[in-house]
KOLTI-538670 format. One record per residue: z, y, x of N, C-alpha, C in turn; residue in one letter; residue number from 0. Coordinates in steps of 0.02 Angstrom, whole numbers, m for minus. Layout:
REM residues N
PT    n.c3    n.c2    n.c1   ca.c3   ca.c2   ca.c1    c.c3    c.c2    c.c1  aa    i
PT       Z       Y       X       Z       Y       X       Z       Y       X   A  NUM
...
***
This chain:
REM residues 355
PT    n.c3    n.c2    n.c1   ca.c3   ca.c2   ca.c1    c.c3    c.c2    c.c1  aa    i
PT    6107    4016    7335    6163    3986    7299    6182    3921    7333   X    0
PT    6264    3904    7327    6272    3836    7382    6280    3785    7316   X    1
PT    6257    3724    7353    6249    3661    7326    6301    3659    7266   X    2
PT    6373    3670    7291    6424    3677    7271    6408    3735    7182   X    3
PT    6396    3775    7199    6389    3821    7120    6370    3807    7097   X    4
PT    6307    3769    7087    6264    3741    7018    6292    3675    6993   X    5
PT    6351    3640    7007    6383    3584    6994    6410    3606    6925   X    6
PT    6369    3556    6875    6416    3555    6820    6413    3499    6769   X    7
PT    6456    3479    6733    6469    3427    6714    6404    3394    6703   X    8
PT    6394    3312    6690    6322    3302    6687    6334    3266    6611   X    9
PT    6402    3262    6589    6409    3234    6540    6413    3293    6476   X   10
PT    6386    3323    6476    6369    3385    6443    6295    3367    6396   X   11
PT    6287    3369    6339    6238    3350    6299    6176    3417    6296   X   12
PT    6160    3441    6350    6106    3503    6354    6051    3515    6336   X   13
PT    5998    3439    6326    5931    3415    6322    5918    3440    6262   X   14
PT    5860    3485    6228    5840    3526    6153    5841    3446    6097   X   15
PT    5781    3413    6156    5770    3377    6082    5787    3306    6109   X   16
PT    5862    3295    6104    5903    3238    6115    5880    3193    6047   X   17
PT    5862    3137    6046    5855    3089    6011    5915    3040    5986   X   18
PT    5937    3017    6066    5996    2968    6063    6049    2994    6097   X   19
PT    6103    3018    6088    6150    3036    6103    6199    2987    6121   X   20
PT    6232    2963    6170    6290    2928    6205    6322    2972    6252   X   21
PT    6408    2975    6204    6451    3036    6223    6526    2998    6245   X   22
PT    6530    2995    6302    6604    2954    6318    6603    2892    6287   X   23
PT    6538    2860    6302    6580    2794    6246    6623    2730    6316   X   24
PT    6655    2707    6264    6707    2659    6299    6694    2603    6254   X   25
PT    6708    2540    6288    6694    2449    6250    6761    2432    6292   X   26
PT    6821    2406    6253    6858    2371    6295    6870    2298    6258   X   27
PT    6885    2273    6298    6901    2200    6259    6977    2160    6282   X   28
PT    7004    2165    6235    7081    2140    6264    7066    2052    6256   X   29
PT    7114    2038    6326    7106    1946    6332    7168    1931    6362   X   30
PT    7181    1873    6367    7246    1862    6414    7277    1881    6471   X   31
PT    7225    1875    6519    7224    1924    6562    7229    1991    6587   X   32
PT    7207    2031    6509    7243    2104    6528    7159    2134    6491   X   33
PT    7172    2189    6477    7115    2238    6444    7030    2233    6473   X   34
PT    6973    2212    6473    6937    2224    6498    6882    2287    6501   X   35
PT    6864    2338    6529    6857    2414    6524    6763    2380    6536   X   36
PT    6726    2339    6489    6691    2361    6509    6630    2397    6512   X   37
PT    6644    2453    6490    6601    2513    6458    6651    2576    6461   X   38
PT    6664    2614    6519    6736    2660    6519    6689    2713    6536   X   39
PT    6687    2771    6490    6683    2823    6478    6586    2845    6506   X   40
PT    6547    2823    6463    6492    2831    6473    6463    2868    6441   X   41
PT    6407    2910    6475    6373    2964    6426    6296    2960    6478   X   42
PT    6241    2978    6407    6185    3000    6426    6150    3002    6370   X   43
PT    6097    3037    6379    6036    3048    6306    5962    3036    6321   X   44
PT    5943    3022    6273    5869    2999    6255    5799    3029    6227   X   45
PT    5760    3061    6256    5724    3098    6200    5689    3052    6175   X   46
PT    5671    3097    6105    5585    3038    6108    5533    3027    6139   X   47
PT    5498    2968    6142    5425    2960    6188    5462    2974    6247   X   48
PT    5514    2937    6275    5544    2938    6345    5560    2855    6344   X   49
PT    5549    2832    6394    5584    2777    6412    5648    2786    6479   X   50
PT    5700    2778    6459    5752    2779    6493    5780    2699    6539   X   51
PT    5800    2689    6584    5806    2638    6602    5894    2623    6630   X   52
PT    5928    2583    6620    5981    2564    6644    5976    2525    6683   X   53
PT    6013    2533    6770    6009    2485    6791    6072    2455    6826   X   54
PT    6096    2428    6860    6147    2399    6884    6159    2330    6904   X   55
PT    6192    2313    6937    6225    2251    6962    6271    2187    6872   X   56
PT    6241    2143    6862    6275    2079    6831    6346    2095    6822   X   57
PT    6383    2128    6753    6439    2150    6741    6439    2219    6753   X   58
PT    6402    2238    6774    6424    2332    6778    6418    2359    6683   X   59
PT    6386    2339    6638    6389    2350    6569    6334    2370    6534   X   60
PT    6294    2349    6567    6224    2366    6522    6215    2346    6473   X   61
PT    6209    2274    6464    6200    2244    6392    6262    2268    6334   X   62
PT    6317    2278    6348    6373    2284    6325    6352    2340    6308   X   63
PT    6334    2416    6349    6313    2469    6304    6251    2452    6244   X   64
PT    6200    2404    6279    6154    2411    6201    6187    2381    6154   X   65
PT    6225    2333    6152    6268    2303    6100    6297    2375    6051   X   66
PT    6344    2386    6071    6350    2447    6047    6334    2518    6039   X   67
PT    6264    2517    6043    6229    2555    6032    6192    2523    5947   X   68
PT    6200    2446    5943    6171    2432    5876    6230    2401    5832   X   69
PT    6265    2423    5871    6334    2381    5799    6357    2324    5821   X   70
PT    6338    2292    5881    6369    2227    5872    6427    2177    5872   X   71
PT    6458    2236    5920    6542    2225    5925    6579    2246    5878   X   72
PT    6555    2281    5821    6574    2273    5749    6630    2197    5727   X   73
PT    6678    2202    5711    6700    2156    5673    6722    2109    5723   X   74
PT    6717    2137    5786    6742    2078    5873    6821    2125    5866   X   75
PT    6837    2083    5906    6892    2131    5940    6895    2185    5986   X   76
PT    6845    2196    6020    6831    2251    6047    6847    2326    6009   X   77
PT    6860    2371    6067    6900    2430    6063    6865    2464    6085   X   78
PT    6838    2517    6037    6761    2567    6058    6781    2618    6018   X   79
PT    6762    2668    6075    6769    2749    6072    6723    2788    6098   X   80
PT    6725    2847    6073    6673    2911    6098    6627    2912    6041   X   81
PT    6563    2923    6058    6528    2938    6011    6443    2915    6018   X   82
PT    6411    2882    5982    6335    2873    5992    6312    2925    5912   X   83
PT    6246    2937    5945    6216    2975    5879    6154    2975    5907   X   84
PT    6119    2919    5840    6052    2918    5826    6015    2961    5783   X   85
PT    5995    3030    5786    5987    3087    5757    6053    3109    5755   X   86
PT    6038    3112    5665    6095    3127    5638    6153    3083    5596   X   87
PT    6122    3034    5625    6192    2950    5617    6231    2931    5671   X   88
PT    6300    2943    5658    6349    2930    5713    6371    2832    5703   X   89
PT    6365    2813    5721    6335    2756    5751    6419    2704    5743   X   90
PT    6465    2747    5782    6513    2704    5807    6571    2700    5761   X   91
PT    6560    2749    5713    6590    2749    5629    6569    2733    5611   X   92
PT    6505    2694    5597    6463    2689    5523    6484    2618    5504   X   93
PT    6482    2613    5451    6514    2551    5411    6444    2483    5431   X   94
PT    6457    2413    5424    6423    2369    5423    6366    2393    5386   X   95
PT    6370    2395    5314    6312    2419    5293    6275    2475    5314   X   96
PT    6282    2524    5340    6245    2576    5379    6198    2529    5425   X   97
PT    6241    2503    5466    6206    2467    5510    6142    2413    5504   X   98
PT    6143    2370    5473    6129    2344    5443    6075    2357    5405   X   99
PT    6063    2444    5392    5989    2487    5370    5959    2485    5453   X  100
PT    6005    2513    5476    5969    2556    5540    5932    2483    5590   X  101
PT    5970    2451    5611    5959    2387    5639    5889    2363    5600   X  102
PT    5829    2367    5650    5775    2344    5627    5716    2393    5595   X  103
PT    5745    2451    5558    5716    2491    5536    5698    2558    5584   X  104
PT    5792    2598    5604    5770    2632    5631    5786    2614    5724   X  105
PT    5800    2562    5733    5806    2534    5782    5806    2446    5797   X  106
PT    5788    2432    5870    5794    2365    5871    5781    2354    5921   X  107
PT    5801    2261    5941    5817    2265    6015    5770    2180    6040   X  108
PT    5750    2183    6105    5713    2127    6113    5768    2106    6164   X  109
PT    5779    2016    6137    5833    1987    6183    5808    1965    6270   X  110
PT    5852    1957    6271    5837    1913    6379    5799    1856    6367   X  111
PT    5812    1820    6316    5788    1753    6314    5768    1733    6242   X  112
PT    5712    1734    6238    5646    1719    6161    5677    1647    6144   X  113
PT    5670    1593    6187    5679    1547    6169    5745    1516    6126   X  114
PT    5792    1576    6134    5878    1551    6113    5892    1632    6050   X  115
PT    5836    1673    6040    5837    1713    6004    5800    1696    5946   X  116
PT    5738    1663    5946    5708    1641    5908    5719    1568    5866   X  117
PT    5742    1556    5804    5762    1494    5771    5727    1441    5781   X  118
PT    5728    1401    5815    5688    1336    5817    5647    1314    5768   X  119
PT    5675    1291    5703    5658    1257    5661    5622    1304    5609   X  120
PT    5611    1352    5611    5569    1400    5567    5522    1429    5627   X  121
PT    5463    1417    5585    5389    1449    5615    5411    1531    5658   X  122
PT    5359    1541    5716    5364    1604    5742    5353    1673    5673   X  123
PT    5293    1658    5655    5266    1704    5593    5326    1704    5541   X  124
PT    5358    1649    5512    5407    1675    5475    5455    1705    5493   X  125
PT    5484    1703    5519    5546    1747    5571    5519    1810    5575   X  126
PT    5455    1836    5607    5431    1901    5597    5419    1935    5524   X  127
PT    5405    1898    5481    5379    1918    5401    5466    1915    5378   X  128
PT    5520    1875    5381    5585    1876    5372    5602    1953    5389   X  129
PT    5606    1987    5462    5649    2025    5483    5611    2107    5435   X  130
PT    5531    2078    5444    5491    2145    5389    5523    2142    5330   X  131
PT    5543    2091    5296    5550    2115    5223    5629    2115    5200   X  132
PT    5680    2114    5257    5729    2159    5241    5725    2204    5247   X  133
PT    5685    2260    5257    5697    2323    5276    5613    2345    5220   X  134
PT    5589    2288    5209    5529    2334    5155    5525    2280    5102   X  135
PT    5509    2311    5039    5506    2277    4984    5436    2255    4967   X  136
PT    5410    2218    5017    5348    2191    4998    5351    2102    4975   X  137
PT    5285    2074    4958    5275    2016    4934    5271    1973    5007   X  138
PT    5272    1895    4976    5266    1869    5050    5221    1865    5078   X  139
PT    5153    1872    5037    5078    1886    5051    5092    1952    5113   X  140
PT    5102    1999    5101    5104    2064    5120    5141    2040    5183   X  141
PT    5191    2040    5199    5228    2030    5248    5204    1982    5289   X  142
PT    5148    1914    5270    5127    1886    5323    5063    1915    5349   X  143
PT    5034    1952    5303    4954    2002    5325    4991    2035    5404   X  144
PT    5053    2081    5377    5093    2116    5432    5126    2076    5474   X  145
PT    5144    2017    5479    5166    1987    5537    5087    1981    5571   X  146
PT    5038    1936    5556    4980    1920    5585    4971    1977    5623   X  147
PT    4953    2042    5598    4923    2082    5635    4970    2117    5710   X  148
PT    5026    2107    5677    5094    2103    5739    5093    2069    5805   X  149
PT    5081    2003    5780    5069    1980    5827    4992    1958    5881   X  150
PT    4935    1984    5819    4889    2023    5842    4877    2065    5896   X  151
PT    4921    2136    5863    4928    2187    5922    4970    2171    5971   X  152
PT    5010    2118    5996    5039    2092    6064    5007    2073    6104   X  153
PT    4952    2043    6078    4910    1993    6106    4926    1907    6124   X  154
PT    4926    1900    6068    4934    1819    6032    4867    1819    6011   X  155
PT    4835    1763    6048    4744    1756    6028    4763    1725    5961   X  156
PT    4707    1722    5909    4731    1680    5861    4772    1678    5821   X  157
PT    4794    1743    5793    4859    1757    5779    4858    1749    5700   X  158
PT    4815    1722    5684    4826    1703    5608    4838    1613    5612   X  159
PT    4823    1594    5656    4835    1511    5670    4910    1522    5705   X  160
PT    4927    1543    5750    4987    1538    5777    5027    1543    5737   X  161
PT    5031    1595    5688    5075    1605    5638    5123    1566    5610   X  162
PT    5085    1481    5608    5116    1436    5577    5160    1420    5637   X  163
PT    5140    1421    5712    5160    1381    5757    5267    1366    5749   X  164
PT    5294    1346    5783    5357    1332    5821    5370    1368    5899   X  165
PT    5406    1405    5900    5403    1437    5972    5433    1389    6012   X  166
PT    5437    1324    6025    5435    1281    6076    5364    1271    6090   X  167
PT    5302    1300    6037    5240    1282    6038    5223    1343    6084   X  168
PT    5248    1423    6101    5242    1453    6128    5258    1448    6213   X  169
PT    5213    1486    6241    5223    1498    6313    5285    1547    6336   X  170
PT    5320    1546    6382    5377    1589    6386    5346    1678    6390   X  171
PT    5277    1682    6401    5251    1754    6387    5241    1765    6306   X  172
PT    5211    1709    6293    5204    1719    6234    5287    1725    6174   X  173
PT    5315    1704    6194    5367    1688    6137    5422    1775    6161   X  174
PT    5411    1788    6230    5408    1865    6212    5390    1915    6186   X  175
PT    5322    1911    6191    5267    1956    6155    5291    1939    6071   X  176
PT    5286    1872    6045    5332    1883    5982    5387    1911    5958   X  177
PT    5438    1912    6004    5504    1934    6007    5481    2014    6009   X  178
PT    5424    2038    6027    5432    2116    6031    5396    2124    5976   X  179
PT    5336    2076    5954    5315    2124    5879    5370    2106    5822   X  180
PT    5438    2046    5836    5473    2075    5753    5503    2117    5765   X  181
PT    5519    2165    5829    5572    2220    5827    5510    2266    5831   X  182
PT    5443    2282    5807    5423    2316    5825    5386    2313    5735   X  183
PT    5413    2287    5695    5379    2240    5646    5374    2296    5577   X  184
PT    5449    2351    5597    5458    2402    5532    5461    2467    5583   X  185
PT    5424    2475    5619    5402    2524    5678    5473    2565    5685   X  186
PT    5528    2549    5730    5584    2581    5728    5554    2661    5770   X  187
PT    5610    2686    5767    5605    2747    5829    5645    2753    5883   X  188
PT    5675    2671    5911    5725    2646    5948    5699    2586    5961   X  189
PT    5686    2567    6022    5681    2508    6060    5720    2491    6100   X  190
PT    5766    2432    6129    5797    2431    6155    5772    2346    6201   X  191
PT    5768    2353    6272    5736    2302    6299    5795    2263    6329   X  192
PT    5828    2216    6341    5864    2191    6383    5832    2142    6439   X  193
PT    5829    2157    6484    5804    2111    6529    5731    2071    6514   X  194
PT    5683    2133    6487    5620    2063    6453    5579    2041    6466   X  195
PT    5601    2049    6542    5537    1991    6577    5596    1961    6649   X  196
PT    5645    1933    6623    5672    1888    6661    5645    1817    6634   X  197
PT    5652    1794    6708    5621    1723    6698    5556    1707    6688   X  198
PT    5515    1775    6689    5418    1767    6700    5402    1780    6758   X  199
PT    5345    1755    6748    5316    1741    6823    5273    1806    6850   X  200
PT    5284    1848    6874    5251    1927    6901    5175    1941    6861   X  201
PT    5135    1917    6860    5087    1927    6820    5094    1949    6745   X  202
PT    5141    1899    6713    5174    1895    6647    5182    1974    6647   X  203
PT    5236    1977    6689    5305    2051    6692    5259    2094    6687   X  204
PT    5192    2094    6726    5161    2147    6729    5126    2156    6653   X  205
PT    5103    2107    6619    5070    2106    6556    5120    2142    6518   X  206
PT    5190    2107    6524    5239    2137    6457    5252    2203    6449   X  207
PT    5262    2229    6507    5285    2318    6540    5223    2336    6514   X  208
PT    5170    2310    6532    5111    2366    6533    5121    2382    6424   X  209
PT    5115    2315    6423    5132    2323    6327    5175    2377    6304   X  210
PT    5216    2355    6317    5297    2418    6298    5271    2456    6318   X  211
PT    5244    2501    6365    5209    2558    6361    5154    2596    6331   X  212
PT    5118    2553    6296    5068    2526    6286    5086    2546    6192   X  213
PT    5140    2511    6176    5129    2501    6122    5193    2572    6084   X  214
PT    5248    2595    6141    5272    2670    6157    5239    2709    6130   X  215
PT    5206    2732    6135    5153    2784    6152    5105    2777    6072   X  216
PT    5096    2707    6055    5062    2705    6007    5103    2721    5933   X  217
PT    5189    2686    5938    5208    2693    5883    5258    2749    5879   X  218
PT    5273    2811    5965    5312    2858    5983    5371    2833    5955   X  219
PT    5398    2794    5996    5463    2775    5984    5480    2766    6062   X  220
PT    5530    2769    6068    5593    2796    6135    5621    2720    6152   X  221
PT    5611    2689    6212    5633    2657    6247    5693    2659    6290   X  222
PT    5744    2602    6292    5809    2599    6319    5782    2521    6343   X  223
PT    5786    2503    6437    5756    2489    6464    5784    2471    6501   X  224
PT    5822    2383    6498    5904    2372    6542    5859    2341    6586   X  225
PT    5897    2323    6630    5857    2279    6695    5909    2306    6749   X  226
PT    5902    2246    6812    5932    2234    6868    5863    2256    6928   X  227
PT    5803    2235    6893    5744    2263    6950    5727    2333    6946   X  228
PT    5730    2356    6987    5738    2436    7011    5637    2430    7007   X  229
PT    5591    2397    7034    5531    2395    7050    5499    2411    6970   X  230
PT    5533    2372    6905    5518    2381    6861    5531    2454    6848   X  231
PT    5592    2439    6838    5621    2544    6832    5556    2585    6847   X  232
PT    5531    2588    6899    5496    2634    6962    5430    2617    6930   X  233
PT    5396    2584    6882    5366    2576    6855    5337    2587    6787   X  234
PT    5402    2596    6750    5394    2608    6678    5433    2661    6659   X  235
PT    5484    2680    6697    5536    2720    6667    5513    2798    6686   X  236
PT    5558    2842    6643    5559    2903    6658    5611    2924    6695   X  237
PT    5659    2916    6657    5742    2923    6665    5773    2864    6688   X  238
PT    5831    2873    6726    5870    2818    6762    5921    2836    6735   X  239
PT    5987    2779    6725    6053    2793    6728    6076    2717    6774   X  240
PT    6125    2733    6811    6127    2667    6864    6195    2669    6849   X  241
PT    6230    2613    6841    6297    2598    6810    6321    2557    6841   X  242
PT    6396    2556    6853    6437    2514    6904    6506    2500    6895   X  243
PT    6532    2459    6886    6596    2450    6839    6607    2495    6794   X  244
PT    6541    2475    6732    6572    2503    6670    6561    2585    6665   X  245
PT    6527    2601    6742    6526    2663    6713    6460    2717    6757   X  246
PT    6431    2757    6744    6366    2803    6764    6392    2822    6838   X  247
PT    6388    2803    6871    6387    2839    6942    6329    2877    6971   X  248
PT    6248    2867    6934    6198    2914    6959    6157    2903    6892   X  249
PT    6137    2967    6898    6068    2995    6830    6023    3016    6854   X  250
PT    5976    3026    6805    5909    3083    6851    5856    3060    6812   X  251
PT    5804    3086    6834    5724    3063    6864    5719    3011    6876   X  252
PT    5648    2976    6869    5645    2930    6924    5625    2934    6978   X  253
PT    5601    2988    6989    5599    3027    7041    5640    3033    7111   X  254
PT    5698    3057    7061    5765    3094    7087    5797    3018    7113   X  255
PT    5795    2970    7081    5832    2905    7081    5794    2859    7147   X  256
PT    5733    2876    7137    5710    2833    7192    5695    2873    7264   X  257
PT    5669    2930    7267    5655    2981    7333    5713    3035    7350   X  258
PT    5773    3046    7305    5821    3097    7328    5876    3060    7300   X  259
PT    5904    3010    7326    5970    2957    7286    6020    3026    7302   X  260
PT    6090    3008    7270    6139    3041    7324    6228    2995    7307   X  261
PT    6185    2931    7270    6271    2898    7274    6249    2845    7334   X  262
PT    6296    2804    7356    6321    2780    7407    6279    2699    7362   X  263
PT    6307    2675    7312    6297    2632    7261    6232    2634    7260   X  264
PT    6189    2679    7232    6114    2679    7243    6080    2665    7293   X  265
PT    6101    2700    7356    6068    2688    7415    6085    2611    7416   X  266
PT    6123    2562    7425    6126    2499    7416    6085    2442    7364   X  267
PT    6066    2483    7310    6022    2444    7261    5964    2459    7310   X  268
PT    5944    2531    7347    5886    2533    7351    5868    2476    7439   X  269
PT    5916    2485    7477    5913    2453    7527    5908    2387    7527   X  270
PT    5923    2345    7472    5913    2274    7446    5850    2249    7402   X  271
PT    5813    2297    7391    5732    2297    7352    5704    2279    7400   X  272
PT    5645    2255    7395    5552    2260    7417    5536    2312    7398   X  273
PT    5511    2352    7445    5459    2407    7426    5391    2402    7439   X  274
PT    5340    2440    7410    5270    2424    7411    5232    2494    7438   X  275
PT    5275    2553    7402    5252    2624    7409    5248    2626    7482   X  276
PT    5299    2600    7534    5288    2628    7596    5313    2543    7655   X  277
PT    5295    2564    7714    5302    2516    7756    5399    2499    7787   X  278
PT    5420    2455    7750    5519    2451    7784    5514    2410    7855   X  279
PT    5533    2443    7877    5590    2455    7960    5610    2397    7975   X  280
PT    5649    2368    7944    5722    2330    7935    5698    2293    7888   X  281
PT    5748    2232    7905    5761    2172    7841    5808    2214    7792   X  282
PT    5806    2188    7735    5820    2182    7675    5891    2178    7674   X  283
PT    5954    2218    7658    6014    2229    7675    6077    2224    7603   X  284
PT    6077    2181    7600    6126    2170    7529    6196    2227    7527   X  285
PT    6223    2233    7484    6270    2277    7470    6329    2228    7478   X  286
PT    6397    2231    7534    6433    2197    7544    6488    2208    7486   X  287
PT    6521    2127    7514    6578    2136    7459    6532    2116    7363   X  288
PT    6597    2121    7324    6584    2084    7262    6587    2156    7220   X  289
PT    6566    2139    7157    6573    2194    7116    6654    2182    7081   X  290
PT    6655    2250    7039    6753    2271    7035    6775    2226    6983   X  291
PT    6831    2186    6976    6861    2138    6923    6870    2216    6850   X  292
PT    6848    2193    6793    6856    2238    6738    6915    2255    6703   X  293
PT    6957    2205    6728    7030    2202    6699    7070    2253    6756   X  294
PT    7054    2257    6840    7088    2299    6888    7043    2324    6920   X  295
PT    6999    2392    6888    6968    2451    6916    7000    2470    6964   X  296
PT    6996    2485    7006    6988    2514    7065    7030    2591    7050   X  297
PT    7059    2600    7084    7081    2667    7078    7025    2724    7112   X  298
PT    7019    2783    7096    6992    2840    7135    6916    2811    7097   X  299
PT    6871    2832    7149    6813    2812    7141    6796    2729    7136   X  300
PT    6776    2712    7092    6766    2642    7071    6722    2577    7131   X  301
PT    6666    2612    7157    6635    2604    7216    6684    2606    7268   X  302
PT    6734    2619    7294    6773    2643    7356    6798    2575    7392   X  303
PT    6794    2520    7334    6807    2455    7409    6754    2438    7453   X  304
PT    6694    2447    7415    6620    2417    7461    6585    2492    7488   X  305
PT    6623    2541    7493    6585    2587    7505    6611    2608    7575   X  306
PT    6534    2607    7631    6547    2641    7700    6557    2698    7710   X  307
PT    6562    2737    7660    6551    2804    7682    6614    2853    7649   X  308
PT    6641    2822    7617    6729    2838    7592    6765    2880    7676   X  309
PT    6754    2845    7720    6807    2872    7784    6774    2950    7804   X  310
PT    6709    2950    7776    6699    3033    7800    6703    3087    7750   X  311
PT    6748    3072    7680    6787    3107    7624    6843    3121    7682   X  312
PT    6851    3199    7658    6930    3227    7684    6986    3210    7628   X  313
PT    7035    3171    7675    7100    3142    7622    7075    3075    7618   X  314
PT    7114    3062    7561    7114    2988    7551    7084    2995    7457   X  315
PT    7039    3066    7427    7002    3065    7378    6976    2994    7359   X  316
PT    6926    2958    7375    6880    2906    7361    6950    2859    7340   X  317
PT    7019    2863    7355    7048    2793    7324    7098    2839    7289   X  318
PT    7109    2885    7273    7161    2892    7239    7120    2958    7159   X  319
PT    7095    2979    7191    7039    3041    7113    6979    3003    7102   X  320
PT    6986    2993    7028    6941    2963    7004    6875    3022    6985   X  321
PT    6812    3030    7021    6758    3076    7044    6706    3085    6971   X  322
PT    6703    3161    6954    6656    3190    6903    6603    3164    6890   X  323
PT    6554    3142    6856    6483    3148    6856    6464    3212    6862   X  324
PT    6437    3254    6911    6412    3304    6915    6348    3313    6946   X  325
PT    6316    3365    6907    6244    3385    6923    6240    3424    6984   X  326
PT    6230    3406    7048    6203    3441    7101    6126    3463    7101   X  327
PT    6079    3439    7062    6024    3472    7027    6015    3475    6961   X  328
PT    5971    3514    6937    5959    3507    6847    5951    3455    6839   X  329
PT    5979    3396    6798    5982    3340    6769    5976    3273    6811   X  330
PT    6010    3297    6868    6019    3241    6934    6094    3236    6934   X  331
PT    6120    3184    6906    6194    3167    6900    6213    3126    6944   X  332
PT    6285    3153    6991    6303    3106    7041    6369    3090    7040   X  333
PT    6411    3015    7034    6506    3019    7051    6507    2999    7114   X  334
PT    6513    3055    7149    6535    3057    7234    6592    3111    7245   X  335
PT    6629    3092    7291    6662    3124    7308    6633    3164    7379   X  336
PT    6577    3137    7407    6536    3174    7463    6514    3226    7442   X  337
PT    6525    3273    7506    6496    3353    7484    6411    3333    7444   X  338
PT    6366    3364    7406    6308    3362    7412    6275    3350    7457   X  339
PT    6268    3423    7501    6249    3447    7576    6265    3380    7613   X  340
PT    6325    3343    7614    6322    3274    7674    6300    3220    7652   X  341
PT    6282    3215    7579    6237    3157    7532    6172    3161    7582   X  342
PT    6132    3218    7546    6070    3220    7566    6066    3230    7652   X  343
PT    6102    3239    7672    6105    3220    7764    6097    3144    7783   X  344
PT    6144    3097    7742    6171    3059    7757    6103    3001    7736   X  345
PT    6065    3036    7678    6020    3002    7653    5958    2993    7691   X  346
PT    5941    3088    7709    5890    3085    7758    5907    3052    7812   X  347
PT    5954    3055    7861    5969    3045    7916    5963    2988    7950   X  348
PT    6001    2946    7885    6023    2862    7895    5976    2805    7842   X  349
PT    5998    2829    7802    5975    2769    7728    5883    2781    7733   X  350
PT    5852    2832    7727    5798    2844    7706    5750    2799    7755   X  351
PT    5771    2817    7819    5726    2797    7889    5734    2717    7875   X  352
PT    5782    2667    7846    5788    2619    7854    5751    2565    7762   X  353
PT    5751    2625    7719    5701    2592    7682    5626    2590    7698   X  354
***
């Protein structure tokens, strides 16, 4: 069979036991300047006991999808379409109050930064015993037994003394590790990480990841896993989705994402990493050029101003047809306008030898 026949849409919801469903969704935000697209037509799914990872370049829309994945552009001006579905709750209809159950209970999200998420002036422990007892009708006795042991299982030594502390009294590992037991506080079946070990020091990163996996596994709840470090990805994740103005240009494995790329965009995240798995050739090669203004997408393929490999498309495709997500393997999603067959040439041939 040629490469070509097994191509079929990748935005197709196929997976038995889909958890999280994201179907075309779109985030636009109108400003003076003109519409901003940035979340245009995204799809992918989640099982359970999977950690999925998003990754991309500063503005391609990661955070912006978890936002609306929990409601938050609710009541903004933002202009959101398609469809999310957490089971059997469609997400992007549901009224404030829907939300407002689900947020915390059956989902929840750990911010980039503990220190500007967490209230100053109220204790770490209350903030965690606060977010438990909207969502459970216990005493405040009860809810601080369950914060203590929360932040117990993070690994906060002392976690019945800390309790009282101030998270300016916390270490920047530590005031993470808090930040993950209150979203972890009414055991959702949705985690959502944004960036949560920016700004720690490698040892830290390694403590926190190893946790979230750690603590995955313990409460089987499904991880959504944003980040700009691909090393982390390659570490914790199962699933990749790599996003680039606003929108999925590669899916897969992590497997598939890190040893068989086949967008143009990927091979550039990967050519700009440190690797450890094997010995690199070459210095360290940044991806030229800026990423796409959100207000004037790019016509054709979104990638096509910084991309070298547009001149060996027949025609002038890459700037004028805007390119499928399509599966050239089972659940390996690619937007290229390159044959398959000259991807994986182009990968072995050129890109691979030079990571």
């Amino acid at each position: 069979m040629s490469a070509t026949a097994i191509e079929v849409s990748a935005d197709v919801d196929t997976r038995p036991n889909t958890f999280l469903s994201v179907r075309d969704l779109r985030v636009h935000f109108p400003t003076g300047d003109g519409l901003v697209k940035a979340v245009d037509g995204l799809s992918f799914q989640l099982e359970r006991g999977e950690i999925l990872g998003i990754v991309g370049e500063s503005g391609s829309g990661k955070s912006v999808t978890s936002q609306a994945i929990l409601g938050l552009h609710k009541g903004s001006r933002a202009q959101i379409s398609g469809e999310i579905w957490l089971d059997d709750h469609e997400l992007v209809g549901a009224s404030e109050a829907e939300m407002r159950h689900l947020r915390g209970n059956e989902m929840a999200m750990i911010f980039q930064d503990p220190l500007s998420s967490l209230h100053p002036f109220y204790t770490v422990g209350s903030q965690i015993s606060e977010a438990y007892r909207v969502h459970n009708h216990v005493s405040k006795s009860q809810a601080r037994r369950r914060s203590v042991e929360m932040l117990d299982l993070v690994g906060i030594p002392n976690a019945a003394k800390r309790y009282d502390d101030y998270p300016h009294q916390f270490s920047g590992g530590m005031r993470q590790r808090a930040m993950i037991a209150m979203a972890l506080v009414s055991n959702p079946r949705l985690l959502i990480a944004d960036e949560p070990t920016t700004a720690l020091d490698v040892t830290v990163q390694a403590q926190i990841l190893e946790l979230l996996k750690s603590l995955q596994r313990e409460f089987e709840s499904a991880i959504i896993l944003i980040t700009h470090d691909l090393g982390v990805v390659a570490e914790t994740c199962d699933h990749v989705v790599v996003m680039y103005g606003g929108q999925c240009v590669e899916t897969g494995a992590v497997e598939d994402i890190f040893y068989r790329p086949e967008m143009p965009y990927t091979w550039g995240l990967l050519g700009s990493m440190p690797r450890m798995d094997r010995e690199r050739r070459q210095r360290l090669t940044p991806i030229a050029g800026q990423p796409p203004s959100l207000i004037r997408v790019p016509k054709g393929c979104v990638f096509n101003p910084r991309c070298a490999y547009s001149p060996r498309v027949e025609g002038d495709k890459c700037f004028t047809e805007h390119p499928d997500l399509l599966d050239t393997t089972p659940g390996h999603g690619v937007r290229c306008h390159l044959h398959p067959e000259d991807r994986r040439k182009i990968f072995t041939d050129e890109i691979s030898p030079k990571l």
